[in-house]
ZAVOLUM-775397 format. One line per 8 residues: number of its first residue (from 1); their letters; for each residue x, y, z of N, C-alpha, C, O. Coordinates in Angstrom, 3 decimals. Example, Ala and Ser with C-alpha at 12.3 -4.5 7.8 and 13.67 -1.06 7.14 Angstrom:
BEGIN
1) AS) 13.190 -5.690 7.800 12.300 -4.500 7.800 13.200 -3.300 7.800 14.236 -3.319 8.465 | 12.850 -2.250 7.080 13.670 -1.060 7.140 12.900 0.030 7.870 13.409 1.138 8.039;
END
This chain:
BEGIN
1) XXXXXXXX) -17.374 -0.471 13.405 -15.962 -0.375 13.742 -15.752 0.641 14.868 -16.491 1.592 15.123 | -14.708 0.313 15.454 -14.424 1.151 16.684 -13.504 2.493 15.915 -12.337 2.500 15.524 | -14.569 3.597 15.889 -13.354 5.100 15.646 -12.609 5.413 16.553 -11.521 5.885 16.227 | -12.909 5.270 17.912 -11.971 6.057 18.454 -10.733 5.041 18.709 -9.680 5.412 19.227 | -10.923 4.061 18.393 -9.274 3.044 18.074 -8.628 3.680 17.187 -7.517 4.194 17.310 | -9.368 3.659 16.191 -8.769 4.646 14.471 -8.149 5.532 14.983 -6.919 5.548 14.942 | -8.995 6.640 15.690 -8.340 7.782 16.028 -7.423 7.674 16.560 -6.438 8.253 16.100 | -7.313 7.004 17.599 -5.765 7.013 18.312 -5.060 6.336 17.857 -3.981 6.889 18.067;
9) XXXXXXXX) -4.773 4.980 17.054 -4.058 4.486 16.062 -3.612 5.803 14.896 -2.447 6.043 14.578 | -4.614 6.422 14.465 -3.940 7.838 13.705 -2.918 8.759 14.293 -2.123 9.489 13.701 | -3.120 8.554 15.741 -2.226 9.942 16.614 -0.907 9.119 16.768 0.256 9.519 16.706 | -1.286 8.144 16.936 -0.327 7.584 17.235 0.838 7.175 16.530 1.964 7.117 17.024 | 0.363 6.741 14.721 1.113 6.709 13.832 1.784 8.288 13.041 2.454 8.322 12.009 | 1.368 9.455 13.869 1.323 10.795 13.363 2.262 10.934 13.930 3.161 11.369 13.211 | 2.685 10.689 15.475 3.546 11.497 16.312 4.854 9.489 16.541 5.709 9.556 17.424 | 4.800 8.629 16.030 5.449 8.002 15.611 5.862 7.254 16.787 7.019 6.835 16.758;
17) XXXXXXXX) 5.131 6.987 17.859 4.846 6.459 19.212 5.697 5.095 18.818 6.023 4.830 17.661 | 5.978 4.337 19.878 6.598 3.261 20.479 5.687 1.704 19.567 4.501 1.385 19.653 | 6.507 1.213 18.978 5.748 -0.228 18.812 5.059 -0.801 19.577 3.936 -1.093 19.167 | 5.366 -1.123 20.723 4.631 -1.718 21.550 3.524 -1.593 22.281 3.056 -2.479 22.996 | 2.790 0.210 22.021 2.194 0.943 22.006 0.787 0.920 21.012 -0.387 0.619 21.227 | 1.640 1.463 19.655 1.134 0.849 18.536 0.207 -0.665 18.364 -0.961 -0.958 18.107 | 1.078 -1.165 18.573 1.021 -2.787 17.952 -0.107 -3.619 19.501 -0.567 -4.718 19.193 | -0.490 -3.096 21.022 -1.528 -2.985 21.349 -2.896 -2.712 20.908 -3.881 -3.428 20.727;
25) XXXXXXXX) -2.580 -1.037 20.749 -3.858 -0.660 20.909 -4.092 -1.540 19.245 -5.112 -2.221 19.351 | -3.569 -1.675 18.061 -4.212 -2.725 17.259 -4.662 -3.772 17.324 -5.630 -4.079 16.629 | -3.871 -4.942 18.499 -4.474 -5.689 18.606 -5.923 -5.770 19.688 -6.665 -6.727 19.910 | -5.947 -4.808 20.054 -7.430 -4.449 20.419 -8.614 -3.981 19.673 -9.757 -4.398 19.858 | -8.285 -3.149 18.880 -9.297 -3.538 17.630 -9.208 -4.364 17.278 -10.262 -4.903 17.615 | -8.138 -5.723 16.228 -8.771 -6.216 16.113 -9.383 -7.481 16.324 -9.960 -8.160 15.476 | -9.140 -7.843 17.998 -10.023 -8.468 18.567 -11.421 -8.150 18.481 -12.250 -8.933 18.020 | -11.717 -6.881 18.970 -12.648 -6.187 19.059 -13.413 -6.331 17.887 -14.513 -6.881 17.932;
33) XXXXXXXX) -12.928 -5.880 16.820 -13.677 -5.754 15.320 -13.179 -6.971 14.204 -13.417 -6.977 12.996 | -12.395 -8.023 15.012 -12.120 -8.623 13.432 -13.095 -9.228 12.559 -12.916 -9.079 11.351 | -14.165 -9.931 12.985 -15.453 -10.276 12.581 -16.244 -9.365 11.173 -17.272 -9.630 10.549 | -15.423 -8.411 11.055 -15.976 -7.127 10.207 -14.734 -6.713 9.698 -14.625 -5.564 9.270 | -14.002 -7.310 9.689 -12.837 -6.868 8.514 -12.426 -7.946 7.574 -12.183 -9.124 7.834 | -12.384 -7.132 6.083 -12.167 -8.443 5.043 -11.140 -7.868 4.047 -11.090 -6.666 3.782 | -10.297 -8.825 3.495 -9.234 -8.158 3.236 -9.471 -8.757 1.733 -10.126 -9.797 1.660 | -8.932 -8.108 0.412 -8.521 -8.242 -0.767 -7.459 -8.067 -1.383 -6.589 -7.252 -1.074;
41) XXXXXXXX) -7.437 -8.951 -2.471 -5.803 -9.297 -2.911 -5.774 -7.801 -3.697 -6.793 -7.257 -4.121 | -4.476 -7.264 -3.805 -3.994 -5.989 -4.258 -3.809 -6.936 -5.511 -3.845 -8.166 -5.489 | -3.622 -6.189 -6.516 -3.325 -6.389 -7.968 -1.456 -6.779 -7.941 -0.965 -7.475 -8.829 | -0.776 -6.314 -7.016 1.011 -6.270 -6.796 0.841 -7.552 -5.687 1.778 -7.767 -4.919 | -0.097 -8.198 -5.641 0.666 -9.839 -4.902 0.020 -9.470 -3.132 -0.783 -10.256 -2.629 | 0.366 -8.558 -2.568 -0.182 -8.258 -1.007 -2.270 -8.538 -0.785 -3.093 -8.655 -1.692 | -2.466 -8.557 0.434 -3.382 -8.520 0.977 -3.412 -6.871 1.365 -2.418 -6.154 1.478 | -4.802 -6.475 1.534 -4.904 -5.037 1.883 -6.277 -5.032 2.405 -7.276 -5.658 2.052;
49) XXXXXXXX) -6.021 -3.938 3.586 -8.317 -3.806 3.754 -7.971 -2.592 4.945 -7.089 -2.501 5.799 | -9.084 -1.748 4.564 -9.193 -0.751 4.969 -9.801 -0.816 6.246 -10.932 -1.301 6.265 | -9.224 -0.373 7.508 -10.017 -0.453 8.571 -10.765 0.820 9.024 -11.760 0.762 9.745 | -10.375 1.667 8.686 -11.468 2.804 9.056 -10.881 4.461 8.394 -9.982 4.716 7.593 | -11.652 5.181 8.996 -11.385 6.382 8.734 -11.217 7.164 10.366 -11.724 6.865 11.447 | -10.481 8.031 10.056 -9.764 8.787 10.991 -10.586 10.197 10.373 -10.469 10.482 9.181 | -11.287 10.902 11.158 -11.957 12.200 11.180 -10.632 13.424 10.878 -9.656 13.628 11.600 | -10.921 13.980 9.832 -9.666 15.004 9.751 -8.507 14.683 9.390 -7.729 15.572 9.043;
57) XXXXXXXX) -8.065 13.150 9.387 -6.685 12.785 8.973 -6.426 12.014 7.817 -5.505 12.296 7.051 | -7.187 11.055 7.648 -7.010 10.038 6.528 -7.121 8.569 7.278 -7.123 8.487 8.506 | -7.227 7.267 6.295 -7.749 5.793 6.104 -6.473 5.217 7.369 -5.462 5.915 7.450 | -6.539 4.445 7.943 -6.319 3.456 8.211 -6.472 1.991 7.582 -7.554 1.412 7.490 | -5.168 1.438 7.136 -5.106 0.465 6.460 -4.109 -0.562 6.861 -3.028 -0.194 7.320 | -4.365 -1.699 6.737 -3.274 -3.037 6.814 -2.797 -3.588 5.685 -3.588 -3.709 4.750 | -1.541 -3.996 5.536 -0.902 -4.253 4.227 -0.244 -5.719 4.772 0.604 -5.594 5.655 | -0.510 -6.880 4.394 -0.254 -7.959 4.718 0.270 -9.034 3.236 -0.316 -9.464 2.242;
65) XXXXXXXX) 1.882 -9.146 3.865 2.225 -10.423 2.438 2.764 -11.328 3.303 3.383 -11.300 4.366 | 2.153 -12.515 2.181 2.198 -13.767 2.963 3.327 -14.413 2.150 3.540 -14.175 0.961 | 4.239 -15.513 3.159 5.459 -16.303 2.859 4.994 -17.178 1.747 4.127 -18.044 1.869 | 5.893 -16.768 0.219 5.375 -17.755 -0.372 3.825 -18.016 -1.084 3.402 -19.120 -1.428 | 3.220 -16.934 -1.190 2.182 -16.931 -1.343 1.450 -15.100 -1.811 0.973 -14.132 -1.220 | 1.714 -15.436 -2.927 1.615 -13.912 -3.796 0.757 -14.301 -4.797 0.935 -15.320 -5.465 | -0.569 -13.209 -4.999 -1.374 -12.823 -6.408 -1.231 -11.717 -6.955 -1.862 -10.681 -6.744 | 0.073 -12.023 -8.076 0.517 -10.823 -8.225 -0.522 -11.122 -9.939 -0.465 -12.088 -10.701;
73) XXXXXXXX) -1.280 -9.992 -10.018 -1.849 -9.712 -11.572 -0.949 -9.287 -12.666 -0.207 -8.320 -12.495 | -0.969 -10.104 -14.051 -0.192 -10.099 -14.996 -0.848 -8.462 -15.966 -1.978 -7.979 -15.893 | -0.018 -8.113 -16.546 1.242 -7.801 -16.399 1.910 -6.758 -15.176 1.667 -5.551 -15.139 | 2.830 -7.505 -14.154 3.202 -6.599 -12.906 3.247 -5.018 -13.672 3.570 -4.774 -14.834 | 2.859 -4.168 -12.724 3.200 -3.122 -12.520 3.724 -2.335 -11.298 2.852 -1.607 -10.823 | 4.961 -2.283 -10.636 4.929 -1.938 -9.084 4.880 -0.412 -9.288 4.114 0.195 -8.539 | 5.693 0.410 -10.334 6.138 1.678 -10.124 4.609 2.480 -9.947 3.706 2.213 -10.739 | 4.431 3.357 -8.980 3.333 4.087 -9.068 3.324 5.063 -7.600 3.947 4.920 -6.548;
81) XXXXXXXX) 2.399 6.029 -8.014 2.334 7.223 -7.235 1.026 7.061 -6.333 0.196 6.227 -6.697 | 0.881 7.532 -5.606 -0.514 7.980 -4.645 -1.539 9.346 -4.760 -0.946 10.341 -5.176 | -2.658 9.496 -4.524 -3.293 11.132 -4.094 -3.335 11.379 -2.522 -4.093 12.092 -1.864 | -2.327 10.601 -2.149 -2.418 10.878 -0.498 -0.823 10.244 -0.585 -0.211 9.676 -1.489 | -0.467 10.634 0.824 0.732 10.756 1.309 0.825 9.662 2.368 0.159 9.799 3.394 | 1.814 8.285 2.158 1.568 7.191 3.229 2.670 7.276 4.716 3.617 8.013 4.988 | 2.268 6.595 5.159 2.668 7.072 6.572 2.762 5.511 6.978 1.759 5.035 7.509 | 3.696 4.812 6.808 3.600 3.341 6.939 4.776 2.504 8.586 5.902 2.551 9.082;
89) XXXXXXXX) 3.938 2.101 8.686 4.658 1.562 10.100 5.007 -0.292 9.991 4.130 -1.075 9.624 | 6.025 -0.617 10.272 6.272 -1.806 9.865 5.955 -2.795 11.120 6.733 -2.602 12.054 | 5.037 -3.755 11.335 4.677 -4.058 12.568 5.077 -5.827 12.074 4.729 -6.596 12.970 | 5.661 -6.484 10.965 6.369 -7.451 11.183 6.900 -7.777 10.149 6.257 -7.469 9.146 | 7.999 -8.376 9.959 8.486 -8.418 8.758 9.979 -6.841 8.236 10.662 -6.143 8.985 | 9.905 -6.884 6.761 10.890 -5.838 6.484 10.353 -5.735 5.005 9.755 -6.598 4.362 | 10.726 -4.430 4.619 10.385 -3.738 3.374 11.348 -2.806 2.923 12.016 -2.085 3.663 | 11.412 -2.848 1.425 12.133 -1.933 0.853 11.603 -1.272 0.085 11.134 -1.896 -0.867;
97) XXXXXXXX) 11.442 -0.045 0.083 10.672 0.619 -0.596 11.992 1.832 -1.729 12.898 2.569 -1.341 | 11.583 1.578 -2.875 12.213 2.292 -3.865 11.863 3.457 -4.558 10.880 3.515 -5.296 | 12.548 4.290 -4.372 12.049 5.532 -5.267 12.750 5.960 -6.358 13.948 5.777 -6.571 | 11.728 6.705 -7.241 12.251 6.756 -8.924 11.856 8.432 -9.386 10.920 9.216 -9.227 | 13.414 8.407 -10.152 12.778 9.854 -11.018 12.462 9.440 -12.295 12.764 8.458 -12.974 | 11.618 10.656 -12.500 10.988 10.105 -14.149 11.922 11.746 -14.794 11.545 12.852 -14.407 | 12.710 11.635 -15.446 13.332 12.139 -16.462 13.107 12.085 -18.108 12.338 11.174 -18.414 | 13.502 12.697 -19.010 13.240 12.893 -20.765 14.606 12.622 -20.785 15.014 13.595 -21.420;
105) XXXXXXXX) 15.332 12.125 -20.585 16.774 11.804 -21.224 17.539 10.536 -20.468 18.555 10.058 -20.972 | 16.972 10.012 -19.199 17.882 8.751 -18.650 17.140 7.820 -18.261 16.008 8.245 -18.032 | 17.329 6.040 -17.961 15.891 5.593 -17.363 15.400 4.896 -19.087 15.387 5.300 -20.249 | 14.945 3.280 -18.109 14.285 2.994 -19.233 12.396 4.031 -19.575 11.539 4.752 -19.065 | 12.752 3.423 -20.604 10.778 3.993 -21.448 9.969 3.058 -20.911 9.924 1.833 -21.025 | 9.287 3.910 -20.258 7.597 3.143 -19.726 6.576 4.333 -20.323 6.676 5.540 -20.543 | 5.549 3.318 -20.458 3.812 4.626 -20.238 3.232 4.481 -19.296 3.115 3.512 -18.546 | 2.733 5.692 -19.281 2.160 6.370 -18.377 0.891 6.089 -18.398 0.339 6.493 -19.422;
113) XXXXXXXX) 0.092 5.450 -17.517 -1.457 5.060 -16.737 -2.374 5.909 -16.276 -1.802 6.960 -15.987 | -3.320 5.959 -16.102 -3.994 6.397 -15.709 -5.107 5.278 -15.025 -5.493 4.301 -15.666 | -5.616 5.606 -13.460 -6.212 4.746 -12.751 -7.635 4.713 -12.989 -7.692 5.764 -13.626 | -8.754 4.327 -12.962 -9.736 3.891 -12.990 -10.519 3.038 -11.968 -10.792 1.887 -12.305 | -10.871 3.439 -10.870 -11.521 1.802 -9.923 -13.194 2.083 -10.263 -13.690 3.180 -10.522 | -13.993 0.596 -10.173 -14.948 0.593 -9.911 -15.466 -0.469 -9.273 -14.523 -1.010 -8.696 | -16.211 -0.908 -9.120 -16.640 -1.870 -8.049 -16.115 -3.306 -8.186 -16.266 -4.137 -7.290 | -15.440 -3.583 -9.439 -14.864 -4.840 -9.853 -13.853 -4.973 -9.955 -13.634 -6.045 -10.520;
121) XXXXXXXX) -12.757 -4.315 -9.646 -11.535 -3.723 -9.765 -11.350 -2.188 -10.296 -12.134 -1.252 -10.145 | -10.022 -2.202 -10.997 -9.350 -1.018 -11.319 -8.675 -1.351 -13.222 -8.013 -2.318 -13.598 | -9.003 -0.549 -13.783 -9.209 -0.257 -15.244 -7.829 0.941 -15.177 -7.859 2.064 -14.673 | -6.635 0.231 -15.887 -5.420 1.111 -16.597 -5.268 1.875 -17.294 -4.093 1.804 -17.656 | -5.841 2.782 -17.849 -5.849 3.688 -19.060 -4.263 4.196 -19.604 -3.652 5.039 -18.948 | -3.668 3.595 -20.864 -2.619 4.493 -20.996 -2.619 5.913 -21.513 -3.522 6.162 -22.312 | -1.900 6.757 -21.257 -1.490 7.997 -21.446 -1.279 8.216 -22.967 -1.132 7.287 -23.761 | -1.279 9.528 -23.299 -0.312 9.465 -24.414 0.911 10.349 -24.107 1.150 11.536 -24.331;
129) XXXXXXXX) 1.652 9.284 -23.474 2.804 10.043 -22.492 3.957 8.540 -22.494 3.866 7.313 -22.510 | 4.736 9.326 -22.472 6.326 8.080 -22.643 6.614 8.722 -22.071 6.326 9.915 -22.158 | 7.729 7.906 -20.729 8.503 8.799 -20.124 9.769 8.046 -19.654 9.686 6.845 -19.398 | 11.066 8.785 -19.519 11.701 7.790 -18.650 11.932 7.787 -16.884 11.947 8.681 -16.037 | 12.099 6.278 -16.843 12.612 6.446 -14.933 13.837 5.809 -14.478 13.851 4.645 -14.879 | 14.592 6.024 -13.982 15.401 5.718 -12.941 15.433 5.456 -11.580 15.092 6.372 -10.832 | 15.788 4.349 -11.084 16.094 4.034 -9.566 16.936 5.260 -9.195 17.985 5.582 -9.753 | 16.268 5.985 -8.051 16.993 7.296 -7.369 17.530 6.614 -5.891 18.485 7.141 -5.320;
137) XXXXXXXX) 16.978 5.624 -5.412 16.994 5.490 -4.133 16.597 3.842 -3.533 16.078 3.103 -4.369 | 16.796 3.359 -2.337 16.398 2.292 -2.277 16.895 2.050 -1.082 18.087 1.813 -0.885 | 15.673 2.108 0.144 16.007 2.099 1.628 15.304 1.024 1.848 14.425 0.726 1.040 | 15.623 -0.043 3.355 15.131 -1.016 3.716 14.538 -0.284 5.411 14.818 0.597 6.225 | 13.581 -1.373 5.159 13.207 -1.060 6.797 12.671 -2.393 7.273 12.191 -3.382 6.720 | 12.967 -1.995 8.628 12.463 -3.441 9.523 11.541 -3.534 10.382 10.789 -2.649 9.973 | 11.150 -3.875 11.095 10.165 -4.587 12.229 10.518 -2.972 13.365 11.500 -2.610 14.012 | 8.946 -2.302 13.088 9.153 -1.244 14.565 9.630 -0.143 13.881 9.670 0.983 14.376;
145) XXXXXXXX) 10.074 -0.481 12.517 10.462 1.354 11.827 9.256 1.660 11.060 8.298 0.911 10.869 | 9.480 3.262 10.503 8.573 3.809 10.054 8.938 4.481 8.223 10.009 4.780 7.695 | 8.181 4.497 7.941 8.800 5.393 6.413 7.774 6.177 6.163 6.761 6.125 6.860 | 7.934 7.224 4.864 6.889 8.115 4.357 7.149 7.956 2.614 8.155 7.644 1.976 | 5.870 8.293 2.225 6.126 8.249 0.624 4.999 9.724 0.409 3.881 9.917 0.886 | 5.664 10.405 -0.308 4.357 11.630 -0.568 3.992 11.422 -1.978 4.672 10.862 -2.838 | 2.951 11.891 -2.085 2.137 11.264 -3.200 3.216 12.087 -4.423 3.029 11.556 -5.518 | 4.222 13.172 -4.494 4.026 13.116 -5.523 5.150 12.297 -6.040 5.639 12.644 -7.115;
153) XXXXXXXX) 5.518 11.500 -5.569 6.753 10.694 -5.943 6.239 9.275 -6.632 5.106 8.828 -6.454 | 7.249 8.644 -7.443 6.769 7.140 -7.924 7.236 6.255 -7.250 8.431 6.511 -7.393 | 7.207 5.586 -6.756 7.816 4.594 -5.944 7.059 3.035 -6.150 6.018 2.816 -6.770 | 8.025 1.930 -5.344 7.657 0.730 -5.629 8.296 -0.077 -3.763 9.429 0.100 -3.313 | 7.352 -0.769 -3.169 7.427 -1.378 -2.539 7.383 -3.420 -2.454 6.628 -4.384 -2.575 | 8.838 -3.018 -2.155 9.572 -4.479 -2.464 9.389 -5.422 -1.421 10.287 -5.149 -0.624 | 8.743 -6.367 -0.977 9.057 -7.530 -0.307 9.429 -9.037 -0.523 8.482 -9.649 -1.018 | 10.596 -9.852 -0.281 10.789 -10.676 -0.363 9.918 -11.631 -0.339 9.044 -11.588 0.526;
161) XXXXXXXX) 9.961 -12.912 -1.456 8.531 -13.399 -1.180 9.080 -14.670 -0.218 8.184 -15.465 0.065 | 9.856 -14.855 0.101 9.896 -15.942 1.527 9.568 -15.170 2.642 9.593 -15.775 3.714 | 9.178 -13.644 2.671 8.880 -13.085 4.280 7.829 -12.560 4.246 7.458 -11.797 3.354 | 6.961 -13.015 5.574 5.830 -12.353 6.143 6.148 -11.048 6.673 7.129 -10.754 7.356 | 5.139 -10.238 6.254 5.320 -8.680 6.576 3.693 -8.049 6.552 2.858 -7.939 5.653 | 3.703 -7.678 8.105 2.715 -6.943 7.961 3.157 -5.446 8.350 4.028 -5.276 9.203 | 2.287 -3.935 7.445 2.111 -2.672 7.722 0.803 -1.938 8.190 -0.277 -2.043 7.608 | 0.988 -1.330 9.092 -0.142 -0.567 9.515 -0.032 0.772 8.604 0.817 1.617 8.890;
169) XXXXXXXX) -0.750 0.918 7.701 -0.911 2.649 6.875 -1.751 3.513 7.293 -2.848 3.180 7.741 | -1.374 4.677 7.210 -1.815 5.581 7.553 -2.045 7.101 6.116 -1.195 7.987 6.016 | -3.022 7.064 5.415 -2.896 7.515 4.407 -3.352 9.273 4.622 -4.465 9.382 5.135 | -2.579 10.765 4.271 -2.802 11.539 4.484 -2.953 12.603 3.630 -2.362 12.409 2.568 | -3.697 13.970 3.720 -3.328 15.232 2.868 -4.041 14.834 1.402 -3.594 15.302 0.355 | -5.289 13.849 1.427 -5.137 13.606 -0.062 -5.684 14.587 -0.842 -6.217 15.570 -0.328 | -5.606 14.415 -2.146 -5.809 15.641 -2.963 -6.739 14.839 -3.720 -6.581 13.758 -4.287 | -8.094 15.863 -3.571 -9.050 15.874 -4.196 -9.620 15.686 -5.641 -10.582 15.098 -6.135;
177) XXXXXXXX) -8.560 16.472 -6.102 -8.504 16.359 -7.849 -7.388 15.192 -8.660 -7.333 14.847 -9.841 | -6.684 14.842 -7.639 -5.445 13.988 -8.970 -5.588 13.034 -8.873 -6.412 12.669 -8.034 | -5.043 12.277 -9.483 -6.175 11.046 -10.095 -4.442 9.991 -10.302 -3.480 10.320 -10.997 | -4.583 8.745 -9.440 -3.037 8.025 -9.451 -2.766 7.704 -10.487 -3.581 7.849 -11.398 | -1.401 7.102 -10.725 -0.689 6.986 -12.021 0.296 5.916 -11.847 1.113 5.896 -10.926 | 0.169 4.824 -12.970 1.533 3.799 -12.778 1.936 3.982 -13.812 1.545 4.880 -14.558 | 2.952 3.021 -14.105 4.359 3.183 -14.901 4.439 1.844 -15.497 5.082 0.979 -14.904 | 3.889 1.600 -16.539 3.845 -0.092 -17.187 4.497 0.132 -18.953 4.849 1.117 -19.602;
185) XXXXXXXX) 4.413 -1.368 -19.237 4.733 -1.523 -20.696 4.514 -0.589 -21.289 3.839 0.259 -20.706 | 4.908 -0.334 -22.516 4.609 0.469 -23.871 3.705 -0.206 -24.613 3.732 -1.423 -24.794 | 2.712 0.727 -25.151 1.485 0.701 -26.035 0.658 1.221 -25.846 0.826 2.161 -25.069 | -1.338 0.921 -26.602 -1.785 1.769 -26.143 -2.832 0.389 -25.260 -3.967 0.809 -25.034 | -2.671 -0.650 -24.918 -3.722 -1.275 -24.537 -4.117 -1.167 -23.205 -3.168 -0.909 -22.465 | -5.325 -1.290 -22.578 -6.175 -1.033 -21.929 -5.586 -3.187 -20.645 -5.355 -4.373 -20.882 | -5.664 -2.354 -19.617 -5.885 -3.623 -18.409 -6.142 -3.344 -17.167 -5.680 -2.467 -16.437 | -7.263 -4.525 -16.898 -7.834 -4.314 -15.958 -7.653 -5.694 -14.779 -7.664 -6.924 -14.734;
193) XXXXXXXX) -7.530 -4.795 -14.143 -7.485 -5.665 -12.819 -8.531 -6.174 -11.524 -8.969 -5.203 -10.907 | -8.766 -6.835 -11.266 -10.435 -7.465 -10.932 -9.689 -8.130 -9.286 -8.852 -9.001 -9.048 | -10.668 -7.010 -8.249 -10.490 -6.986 -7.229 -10.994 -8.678 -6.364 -12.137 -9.101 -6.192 | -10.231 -9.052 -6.135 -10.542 -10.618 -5.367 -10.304 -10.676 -3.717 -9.396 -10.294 -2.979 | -11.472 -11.292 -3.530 -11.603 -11.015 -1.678 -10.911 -12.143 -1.780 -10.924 -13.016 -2.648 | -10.178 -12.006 -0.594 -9.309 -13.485 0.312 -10.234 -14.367 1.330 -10.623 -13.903 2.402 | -10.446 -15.264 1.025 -11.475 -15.921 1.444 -10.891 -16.826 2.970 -11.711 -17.569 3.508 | -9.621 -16.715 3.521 -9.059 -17.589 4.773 -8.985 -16.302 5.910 -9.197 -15.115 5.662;
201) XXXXXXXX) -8.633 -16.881 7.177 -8.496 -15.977 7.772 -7.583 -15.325 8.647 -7.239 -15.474 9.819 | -7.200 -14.289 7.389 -5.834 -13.597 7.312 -5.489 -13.263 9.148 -4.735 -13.965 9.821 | -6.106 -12.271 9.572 -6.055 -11.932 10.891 -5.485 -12.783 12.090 -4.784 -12.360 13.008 | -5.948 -14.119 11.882 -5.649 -15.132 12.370 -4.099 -15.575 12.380 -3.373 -15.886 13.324 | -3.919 -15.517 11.385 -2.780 -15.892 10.726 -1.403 -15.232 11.211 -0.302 -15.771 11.098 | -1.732 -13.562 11.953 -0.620 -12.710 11.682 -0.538 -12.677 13.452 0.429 -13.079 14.099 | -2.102 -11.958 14.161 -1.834 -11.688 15.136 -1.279 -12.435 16.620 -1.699 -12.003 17.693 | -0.512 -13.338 16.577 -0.237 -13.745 17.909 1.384 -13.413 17.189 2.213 -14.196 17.653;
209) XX) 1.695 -12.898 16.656 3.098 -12.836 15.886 3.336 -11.305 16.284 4.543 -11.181 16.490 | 2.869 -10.449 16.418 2.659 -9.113 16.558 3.365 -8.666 17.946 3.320 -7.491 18.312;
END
């Protein structure tokens, strides 16, 4: 993979540069590198694949949902937190991203998760923790804007499933020791989610749209 694309795709999503800027120098990687990028279905319905690492800053990532065409793993879980801080740029499409407080007195009852990945997916562990949450917030964004989520917040990212939307991420500051957390059913059972490569070719699909 080309780093020094990463890198400047990182500076560039840091200091919050011009779309058209942006949305170049990407499609030069991934002309350059698409041959070597493979994307897997997220457990919440999206496509996702990591394109590189940025020296000193954090991952470079693409977040791609397709019209009509979602693998979302039973039982949904959207509400959940990060160990890094996202830095997301909207390069087609629109997103709403929601944020939640978790309170002891308002807010329905969910439990509390604990994450697990290993080479076959990601393993749910519940807590022995009840908590409640509430919708605090709920901003939309479009084509060419930018948002932030810091890890220590819960949040849930909403897309319509009639719209194509792709994000360039930029993941930062992560913390070494904490370990992510979602927000699902009540009980104590155990689910796992089993990472599936996308076998068409996504890239294809998005970039002359860009």
């Amino acid at each position: 993979m080309d780093t020094k694309l990463i890198n400047s795709l990182a500076k560039m999503m840091l200091k919050k540069d011009k779309r058209s800027i942006i949305k170049n120098t990407l499609k030069d990687f991934l002309i350059e590198n698409g041959d070597q990028i493979s994307f897997n279905w997220h457990p919440l319905g999206f496509l996702h694949s990591k394109l590189g690492h940025a020296a000193e800053v954090g991952d470079i990532r693409l977040h791609v949902w397709l019209p009509n065409n979602r693998k979302t793993q039973e039982p949904p879980m959207p509400i959940h937190d990060h160990v890094f801080n996202i830095n997301s740029f909207i390069l087609l499409g629109k997103v709403t991203n929601h944020i939640y407080d978790l309170t002891s007195s308002l807010g329905d009852k969910r439990q509390l998760y604990r994450v697990e990945y290993n080479n076959e997916g990601s393993l749910l562990k519940p807590l022995d923790t009840v908590i409640r949450c509430k919708l605090k917030s709920s901003q939309l964004y479009n084509k060419g804007e930018f948002y932030e989520v810091n890890k220590d917040k819960f949040h849930q990212t909403f897309v319509e499933i009639e719209d194509f939307t792709v994000t360039l991420v930029l993941t930062t500051d992560k913390d070494p020791v904490k370990e992510p957390n979602i927000l699902g059913p009540l009980g104590q059972e155990e689910y796992f989610y089993k990472r599936e490569k996308c076998e068409f070719p996504v890239i294809e699909l998005f970039l002359d749209l860009l």
